[in-house]
C-alpha positions as CSV (number, residue, x, y, z in Angstrom):
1,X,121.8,83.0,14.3
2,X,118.8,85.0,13.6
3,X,115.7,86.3,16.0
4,X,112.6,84.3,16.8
5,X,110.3,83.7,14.0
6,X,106.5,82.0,14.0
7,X,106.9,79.4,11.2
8,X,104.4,77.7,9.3
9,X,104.4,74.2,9.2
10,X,102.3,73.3,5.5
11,X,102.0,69.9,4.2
12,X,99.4,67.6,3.8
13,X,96.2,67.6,5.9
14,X,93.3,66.8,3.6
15,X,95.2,65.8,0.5
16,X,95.3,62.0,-0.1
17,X,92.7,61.2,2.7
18,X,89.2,60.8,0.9
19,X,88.2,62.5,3.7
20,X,88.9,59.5,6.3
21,X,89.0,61.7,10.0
22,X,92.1,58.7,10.8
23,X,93.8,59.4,7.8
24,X,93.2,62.9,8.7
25,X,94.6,62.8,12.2
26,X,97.8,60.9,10.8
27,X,98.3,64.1,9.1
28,X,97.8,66.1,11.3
29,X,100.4,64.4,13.5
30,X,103.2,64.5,10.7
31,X,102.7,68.3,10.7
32,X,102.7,68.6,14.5
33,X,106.0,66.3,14.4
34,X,108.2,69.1,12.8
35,X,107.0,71.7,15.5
36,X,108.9,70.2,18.5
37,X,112.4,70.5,16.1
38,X,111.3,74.1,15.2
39,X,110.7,74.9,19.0
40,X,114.5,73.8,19.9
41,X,115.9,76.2,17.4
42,X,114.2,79.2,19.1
43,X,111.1,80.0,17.0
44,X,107.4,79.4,17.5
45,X,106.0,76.6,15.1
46,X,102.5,77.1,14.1
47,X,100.1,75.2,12.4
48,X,97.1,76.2,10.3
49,X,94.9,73.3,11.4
50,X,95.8,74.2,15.3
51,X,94.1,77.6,14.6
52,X,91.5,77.0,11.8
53,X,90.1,73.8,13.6
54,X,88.5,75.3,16.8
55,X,87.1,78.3,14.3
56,X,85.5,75.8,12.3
57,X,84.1,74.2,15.5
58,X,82.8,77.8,16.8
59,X,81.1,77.9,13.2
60,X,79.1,74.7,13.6
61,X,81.1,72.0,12.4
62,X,81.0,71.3,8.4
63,X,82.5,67.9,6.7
64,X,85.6,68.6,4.8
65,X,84.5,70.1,1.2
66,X,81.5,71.4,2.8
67,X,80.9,75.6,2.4
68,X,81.8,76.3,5.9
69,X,84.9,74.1,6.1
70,X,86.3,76.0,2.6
71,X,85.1,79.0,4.3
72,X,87.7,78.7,7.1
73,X,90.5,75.9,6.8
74,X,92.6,77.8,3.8
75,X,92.0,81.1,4.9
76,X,92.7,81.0,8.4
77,X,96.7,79.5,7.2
78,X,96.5,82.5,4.5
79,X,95.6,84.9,7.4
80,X,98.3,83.4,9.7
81,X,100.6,84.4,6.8
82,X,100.5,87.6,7.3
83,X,102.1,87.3,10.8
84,X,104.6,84.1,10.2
85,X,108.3,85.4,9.6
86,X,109.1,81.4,7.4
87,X,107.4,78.2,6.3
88,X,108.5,75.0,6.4
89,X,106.9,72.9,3.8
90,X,106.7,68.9,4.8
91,X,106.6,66.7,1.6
92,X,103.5,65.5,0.1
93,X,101.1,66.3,-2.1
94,X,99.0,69.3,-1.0
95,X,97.4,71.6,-2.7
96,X,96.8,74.3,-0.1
97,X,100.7,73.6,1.2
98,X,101.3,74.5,-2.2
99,X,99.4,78.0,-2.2
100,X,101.1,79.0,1.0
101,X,104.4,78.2,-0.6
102,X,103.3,80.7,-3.3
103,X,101.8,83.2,-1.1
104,X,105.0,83.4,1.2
105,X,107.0,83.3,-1.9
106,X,105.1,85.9,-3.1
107,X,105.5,88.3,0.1
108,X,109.0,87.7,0.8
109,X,108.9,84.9,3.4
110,X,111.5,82.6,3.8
111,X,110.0,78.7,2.8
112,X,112.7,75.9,3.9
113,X,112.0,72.4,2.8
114,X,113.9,70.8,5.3
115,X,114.2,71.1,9.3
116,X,118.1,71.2,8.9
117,X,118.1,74.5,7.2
118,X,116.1,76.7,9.2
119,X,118.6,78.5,11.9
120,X,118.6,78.8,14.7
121,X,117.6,81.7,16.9
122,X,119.4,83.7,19.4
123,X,118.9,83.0,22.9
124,X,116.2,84.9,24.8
125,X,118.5,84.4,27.9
């Protein structure tokens, strides 16, 4: 048993899409599927989209590829690095899941390619 980390779930978001918003969302919802398993073993799951999204809003919006949009989306899950304790990294092809893999890597954090191998925190209680 170890103590609560924030872990980063990184896999395809954009990657594979051609930019369809549906293909998009279906993405989206694959990430957000590993967070409820992540949240029973004790830690906090975080997502880069669930942060960089509403920023990219509060900027005005831009299409994926567009200068705003590459201005926030792979930054803000570089940023989040710095506070995330692990990352779990979903299969897929993804370029930017691929980058945070080497940035954790880089800085010592923990990357787990599958659910079942992240353990489990001790009880708050």
């Amino acid at each position: 048993m170890t103590r609560s980390m924030m872990i980063l779930i990184a896999g395809p978001y954009r990657s594979g899409t051609g930019d369809d918003p549906a293909k998009m969302a279906a993405n989206l919802a694959s990430l957000e599927a590993a967070a409820w398993p992540i949240f029973q073993k004790g830690h906090v799951p975080m997502i880069g989209e669930w942060a960089a999204l509403p920023i990219l809003r509060a900027a005005g919006g831009g299409a994926p590829g567009s200068a705003t949009y590459d201005a926030v989306m792979h930054p803000t899950a570089h940023r989040l690095l710095s506070k995330c304790d692990g990352v779990l990294r979903l299969p897929g092809a993804s370029a930017g899941a691929d980058n945070d893999v080497r940035i954790a890597t880089q800085r010592g954090i923990p990357v787990w390619n599958d659910l079942a191998d992240i353990p489990a925190a001790k009880s708050d209680s």
